[in-house]
DRENDO-237034 format. One record per residue (C-alpha): chain; x, z, y. Coordinates in nm, 2 decimals. Example, Ala and Ser with C-alpha at 12.3 -4.5 7.8 and 13.67 -1.06 7.14 Angstrom:
BEGIN
+--------+--------+--------+--------+
: cadena :      u :      w :      v :
+--------+--------+--------+--------+
:      A :   1.23 :   0.78 :  -0.45 :
:      A :   1.37 :   0.71 :  -0.11 :
+--------+--------+--------+--------+
// end
This chain:
BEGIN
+--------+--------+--------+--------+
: cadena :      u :      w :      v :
+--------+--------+--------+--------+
:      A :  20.22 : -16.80 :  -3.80 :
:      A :  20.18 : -16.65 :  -4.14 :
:      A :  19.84 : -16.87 :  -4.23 :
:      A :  19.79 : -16.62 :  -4.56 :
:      A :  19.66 : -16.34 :  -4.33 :
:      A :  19.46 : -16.57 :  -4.16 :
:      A :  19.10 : -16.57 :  -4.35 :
:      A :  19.08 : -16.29 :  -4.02 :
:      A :  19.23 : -16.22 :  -3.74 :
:      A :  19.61 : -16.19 :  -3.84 :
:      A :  19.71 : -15.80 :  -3.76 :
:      A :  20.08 : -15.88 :  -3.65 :
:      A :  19.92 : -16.14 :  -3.38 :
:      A :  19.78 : -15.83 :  -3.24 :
:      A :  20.07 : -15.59 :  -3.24 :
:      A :  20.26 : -15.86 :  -3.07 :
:      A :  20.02 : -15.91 :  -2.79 :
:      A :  20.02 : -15.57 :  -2.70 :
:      A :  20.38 : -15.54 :  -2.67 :
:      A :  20.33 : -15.85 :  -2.43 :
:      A :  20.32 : -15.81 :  -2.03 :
:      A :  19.93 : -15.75 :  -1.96 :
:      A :  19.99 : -15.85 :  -1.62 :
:      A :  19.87 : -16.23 :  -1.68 :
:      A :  19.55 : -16.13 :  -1.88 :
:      A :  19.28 : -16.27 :  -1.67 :
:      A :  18.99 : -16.26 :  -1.87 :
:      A :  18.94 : -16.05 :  -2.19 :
:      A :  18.68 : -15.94 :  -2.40 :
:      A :  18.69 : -15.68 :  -2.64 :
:      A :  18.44 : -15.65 :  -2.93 :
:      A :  18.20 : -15.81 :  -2.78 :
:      A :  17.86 : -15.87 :  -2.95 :
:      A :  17.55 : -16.03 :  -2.84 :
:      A :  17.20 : -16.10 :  -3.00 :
:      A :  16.84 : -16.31 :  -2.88 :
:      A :  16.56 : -16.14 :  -3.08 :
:      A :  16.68 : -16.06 :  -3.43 :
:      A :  16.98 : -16.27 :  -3.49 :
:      A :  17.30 : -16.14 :  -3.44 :
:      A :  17.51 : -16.45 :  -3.26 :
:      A :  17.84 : -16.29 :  -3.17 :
:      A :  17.97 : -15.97 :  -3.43 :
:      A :  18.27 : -15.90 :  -3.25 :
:      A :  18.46 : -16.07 :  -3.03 :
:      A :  18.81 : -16.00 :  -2.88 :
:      A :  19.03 : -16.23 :  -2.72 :
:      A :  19.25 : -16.26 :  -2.41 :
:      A :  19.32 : -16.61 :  -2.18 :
:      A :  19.61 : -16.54 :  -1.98 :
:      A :  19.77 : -16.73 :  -1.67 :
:      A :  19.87 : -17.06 :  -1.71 :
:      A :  19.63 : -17.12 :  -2.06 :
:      A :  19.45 : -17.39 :  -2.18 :
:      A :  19.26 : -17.26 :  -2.45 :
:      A :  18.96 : -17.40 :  -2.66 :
:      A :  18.69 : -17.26 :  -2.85 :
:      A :  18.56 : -17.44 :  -3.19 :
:      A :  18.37 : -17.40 :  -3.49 :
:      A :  18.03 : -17.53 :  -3.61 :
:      A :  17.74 : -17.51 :  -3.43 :
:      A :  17.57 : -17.22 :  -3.38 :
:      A :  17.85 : -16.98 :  -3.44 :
:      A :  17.82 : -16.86 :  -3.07 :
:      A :  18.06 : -17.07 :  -2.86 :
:      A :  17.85 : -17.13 :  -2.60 :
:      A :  17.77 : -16.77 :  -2.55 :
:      A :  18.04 : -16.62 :  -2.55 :
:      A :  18.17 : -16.93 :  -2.26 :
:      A :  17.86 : -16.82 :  -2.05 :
:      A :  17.96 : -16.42 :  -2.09 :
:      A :  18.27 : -16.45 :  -1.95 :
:      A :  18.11 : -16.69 :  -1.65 :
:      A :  17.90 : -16.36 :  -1.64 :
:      A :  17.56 : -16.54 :  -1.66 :
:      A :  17.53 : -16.31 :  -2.00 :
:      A :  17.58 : -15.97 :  -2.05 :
:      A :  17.70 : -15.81 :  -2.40 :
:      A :  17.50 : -15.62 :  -2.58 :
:      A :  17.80 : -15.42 :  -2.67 :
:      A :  18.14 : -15.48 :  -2.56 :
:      A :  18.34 : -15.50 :  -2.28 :
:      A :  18.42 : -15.86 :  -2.05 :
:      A :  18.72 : -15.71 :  -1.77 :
:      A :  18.83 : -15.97 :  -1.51 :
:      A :  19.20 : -15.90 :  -1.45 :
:      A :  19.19 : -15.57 :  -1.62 :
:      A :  18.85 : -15.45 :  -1.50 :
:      A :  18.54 : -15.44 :  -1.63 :
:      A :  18.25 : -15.65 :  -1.57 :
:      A :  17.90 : -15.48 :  -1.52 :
:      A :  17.69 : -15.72 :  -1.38 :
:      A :  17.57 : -16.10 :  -1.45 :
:      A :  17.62 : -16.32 :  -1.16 :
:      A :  17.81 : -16.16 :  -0.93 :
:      A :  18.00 : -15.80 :  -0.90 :
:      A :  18.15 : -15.75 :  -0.59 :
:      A :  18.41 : -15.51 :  -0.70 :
:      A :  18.59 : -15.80 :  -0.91 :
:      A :  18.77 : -15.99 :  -0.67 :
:      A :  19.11 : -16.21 :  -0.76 :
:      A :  18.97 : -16.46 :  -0.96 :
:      A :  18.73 : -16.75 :  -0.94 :
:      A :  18.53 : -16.82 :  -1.27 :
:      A :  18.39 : -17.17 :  -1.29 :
:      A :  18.15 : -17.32 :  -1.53 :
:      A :  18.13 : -17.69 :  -1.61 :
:      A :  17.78 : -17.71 :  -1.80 :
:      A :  17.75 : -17.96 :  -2.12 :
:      A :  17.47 : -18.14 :  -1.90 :
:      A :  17.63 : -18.15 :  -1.57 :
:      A :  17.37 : -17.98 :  -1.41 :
:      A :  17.35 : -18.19 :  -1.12 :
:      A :  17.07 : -18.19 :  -0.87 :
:      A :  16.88 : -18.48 :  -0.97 :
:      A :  16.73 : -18.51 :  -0.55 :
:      A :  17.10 : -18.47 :  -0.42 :
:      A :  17.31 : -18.71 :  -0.33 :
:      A :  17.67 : -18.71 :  -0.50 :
:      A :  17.77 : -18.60 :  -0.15 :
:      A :  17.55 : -18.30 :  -0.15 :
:      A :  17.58 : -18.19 :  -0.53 :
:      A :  17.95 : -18.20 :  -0.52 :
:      A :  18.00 : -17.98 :  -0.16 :
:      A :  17.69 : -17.76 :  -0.21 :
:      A :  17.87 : -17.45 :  -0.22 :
:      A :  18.08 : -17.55 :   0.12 :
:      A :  17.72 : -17.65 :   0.29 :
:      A :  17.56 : -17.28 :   0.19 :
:      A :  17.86 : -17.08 :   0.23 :
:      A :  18.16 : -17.22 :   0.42 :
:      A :  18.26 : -17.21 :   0.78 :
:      A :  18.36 : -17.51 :   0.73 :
:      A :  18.21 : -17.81 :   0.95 :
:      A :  18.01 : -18.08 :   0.76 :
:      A :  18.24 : -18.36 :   0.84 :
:      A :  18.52 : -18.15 :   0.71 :
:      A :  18.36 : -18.05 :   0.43 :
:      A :  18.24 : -18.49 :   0.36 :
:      A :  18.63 : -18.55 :   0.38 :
:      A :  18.71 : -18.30 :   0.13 :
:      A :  18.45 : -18.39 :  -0.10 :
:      A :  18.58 : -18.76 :  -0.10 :
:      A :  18.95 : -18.64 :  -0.18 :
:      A :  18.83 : -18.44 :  -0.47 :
:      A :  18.58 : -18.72 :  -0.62 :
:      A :  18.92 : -18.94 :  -0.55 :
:      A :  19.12 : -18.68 :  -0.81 :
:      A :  18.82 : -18.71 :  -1.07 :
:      A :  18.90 : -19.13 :  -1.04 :
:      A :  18.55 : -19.17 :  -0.84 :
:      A :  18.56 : -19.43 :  -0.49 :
:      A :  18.19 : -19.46 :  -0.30 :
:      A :  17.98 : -19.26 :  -0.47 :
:      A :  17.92 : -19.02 :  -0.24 :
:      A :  17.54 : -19.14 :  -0.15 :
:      A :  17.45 : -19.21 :  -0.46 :
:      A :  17.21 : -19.00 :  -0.70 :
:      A :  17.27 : -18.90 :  -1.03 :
:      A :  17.03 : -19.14 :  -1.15 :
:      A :  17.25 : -19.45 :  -1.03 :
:      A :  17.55 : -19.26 :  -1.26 :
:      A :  17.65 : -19.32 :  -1.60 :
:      A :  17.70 : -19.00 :  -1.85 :
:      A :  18.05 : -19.03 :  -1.80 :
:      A :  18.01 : -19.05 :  -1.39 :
:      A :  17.81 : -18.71 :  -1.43 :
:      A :  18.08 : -18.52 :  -1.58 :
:      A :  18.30 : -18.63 :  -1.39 :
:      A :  18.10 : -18.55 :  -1.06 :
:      A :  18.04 : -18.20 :  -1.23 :
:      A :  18.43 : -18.16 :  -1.26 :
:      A :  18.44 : -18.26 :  -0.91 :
:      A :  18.22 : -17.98 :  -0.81 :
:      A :  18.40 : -17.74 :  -0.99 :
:      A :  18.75 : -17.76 :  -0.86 :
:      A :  18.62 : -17.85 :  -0.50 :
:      A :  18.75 : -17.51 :  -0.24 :
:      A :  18.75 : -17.41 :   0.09 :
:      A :  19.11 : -17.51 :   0.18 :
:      A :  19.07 : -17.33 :   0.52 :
:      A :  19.10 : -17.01 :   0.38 :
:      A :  19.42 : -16.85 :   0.40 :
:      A :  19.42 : -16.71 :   0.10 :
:      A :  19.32 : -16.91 :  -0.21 :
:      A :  19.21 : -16.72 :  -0.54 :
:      A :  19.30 : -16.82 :  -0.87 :
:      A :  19.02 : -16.99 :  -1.06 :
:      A :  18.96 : -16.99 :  -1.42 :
:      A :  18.76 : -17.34 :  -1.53 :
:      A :  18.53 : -17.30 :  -1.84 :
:      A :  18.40 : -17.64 :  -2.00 :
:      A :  18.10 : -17.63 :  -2.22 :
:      A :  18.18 : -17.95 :  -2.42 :
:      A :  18.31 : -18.16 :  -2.19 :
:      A :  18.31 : -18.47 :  -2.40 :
:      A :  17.94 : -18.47 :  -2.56 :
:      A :  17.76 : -18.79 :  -2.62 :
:      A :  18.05 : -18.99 :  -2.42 :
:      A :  18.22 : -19.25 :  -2.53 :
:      A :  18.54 : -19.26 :  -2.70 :
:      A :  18.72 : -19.40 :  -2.38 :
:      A :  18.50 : -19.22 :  -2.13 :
:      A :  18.55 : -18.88 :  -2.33 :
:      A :  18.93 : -18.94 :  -2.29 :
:      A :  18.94 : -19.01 :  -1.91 :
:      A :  18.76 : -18.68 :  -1.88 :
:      A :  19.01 : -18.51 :  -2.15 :
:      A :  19.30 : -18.66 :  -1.92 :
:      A :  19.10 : -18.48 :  -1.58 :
:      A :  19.07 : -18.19 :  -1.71 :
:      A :  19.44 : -18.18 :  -1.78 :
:      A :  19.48 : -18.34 :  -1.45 :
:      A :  19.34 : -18.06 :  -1.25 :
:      A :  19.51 : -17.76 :  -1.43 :
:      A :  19.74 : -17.64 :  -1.16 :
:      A :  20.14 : -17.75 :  -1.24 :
:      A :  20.25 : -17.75 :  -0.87 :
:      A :  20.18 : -17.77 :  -0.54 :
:      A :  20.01 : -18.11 :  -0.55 :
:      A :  19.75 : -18.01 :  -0.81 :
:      A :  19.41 : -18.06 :  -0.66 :
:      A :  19.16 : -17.79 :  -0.79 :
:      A :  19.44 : -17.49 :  -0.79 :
:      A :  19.30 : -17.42 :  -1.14 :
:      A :  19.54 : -17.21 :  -1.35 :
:      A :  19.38 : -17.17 :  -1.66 :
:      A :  19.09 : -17.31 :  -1.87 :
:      A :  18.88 : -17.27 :  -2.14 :
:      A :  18.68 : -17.54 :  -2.37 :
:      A :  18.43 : -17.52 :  -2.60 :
:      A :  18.43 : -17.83 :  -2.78 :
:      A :  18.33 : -17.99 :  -3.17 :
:      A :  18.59 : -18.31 :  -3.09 :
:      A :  18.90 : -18.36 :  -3.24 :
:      A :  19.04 : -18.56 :  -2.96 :
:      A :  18.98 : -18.34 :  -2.73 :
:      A :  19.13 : -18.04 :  -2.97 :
:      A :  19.46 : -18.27 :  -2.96 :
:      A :  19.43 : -18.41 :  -2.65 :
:      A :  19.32 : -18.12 :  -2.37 :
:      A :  19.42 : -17.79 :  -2.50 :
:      A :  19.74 : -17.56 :  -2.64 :
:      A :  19.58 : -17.34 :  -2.83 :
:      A :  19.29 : -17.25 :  -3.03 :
:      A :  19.01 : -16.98 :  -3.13 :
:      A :  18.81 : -17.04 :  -3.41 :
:      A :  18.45 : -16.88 :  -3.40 :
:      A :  18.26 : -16.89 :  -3.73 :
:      A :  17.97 : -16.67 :  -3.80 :
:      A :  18.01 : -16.49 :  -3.47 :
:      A :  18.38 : -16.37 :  -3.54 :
:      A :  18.68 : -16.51 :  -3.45 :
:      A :  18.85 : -16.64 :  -3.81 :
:      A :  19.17 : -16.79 :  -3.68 :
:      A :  19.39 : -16.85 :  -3.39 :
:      A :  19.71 : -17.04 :  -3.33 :
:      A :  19.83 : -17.34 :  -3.17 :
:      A :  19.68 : -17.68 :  -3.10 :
:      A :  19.98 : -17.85 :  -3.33 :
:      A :  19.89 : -17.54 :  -3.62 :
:      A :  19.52 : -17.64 :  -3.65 :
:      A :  19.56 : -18.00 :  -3.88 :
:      A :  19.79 : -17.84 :  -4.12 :
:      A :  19.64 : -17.44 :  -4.12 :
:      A :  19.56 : -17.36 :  -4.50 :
:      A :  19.31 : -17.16 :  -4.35 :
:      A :  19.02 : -17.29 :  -4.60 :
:      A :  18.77 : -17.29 :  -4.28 :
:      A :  18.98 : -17.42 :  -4.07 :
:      A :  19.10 : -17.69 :  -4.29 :
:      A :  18.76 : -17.78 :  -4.38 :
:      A :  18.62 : -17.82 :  -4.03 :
:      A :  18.95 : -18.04 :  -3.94 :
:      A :  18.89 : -18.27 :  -4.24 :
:      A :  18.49 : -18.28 :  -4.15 :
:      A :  18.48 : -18.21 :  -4.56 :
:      A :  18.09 : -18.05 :  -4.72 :
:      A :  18.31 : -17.89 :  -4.93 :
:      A :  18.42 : -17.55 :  -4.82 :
:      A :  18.29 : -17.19 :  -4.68 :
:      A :  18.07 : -17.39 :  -4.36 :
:      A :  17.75 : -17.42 :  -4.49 :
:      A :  17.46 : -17.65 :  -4.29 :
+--------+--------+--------+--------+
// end
């Protein structure tokens, strides 16, 4: 990658793309832009995630990261812009029931878990509202999948009785869990808002290796998850859980390129976020 067009987005990256097959884009967004009162958080966005990515979002805070995670999850709408989910266009927030083909997950920095349900109940809830399925059925698969995240009897617990790490990992859980008695099984795009925060070195790298865990590679892979997306600030989580990068600053993306491009990009905002320097274009 020629890192002296790279102060933007590089215009050969872009050519190259479109000669590409489009067939795998699963999610794109094109110039999209979003705003809460008067400030302007995202001025532009375009990107796609195709089949079979790991990707992660980074910058410094407030550059519109989580935003632009929770627009393609359809919880936000653009202000201008389009979001299309495998090649058509999103119109709606939650749900738009012309989109079908692909299953959009969000894994929230908090974990969101229902503080009054057990781990049982937070992790199946979707099954219990919305499955066929019957509820001991539905208990055995929960236990499998909290068995993939590295969890044993915790199932009647409550998320008070859990450590931080615990939580995201029974938040992954929840995420990847499906109805496995359907004959027909929809791709699912997983979106992590910062997986990792306020863990632990070894706790965030147990949830680094799960997330890599449950990206699909076969027919064994619990979760059938064929791509993902992370917004994270953490370095080992840059090296350790994703292959490629998009680098938001002031609501634009400034640079792309591989995981193994970022520590050695002469990109001066991209080098300076990498060496954690105050010197440099990021201001605080």
């Amino acid at each position: 990658m020629d890192e002296n067009s790279n102060s933007h987005m590089p215009k050969n990256l872009g050519a190259a793309r479109e000669a590409k097959d489009e067939s795998d884009v699963l999610i794109e967004c094109r110039n999209v832009r979003k705003s809460f009162g008067e400030k302007q958080i995202l001025k532009g966005v375009s990107f796609k995630i195709r089949h079979g990515e790991a990707v992660g979002i980074i910058g410094p805070s407030g550059t519109g990261k989580s935003t632009i995670l929770k627009i393609m999850a359809g919880l936000l709408a653009p202000d201008e812009g389009e979001v299309l989910i495998c090649g058509r266009e999103r119109h709606g927030l939650v749900d738009d029931e012309e989109i079908s083909g692909l299953r959009i997950g969000l894994v929230f920095q908090s974990a969101a878990l229902f503080d009054s349900l057990t781990v049982r109940e937070n992790v199946g809830f979707l099954l219990y509202e919305n499955s066929k399925m019957a509820k001991d059925q539905i208990a055995k698969l929960v236990t499998e999948t909290l068995a993939a995240v590295g969890l044993k009897d915790v199932e009647d617990r409550l998320p008070s009785e859990l450590s931080g790490g615990m939580k995201k990992r029974v938040a992954l859980a929840r995420s990847i869990i499906f109805d496995n008695t359907k004959e027909a099984i929809e791709p699912e795009v997983l979106l992590y808002d910062e997986p990792t925060a306020g863990l632990d070195p070894i706790a965030s790298t147990v949830v680094e290796d799960l997330i890599r865990s449950v990206y699909i590679k076969g027919d064994d892979s619990p979760g059938n998850i064929t791509s993902y997306v992370v917004v994270t600030h953490q370095h080992s989580t840059i090296r350790r859980a994703v292959d490629r990068l998009l680098f938001l600053h002031e609501g634009k993306i400034v640079w792309e390129g591989m995981t193994h491009e970022f520590a050695t990009s002469t990109n001066p905002i991209v080098r300076q976020f990498a060496s954690g320097s105050l010197d440099g274009p990021i201001r605080y």
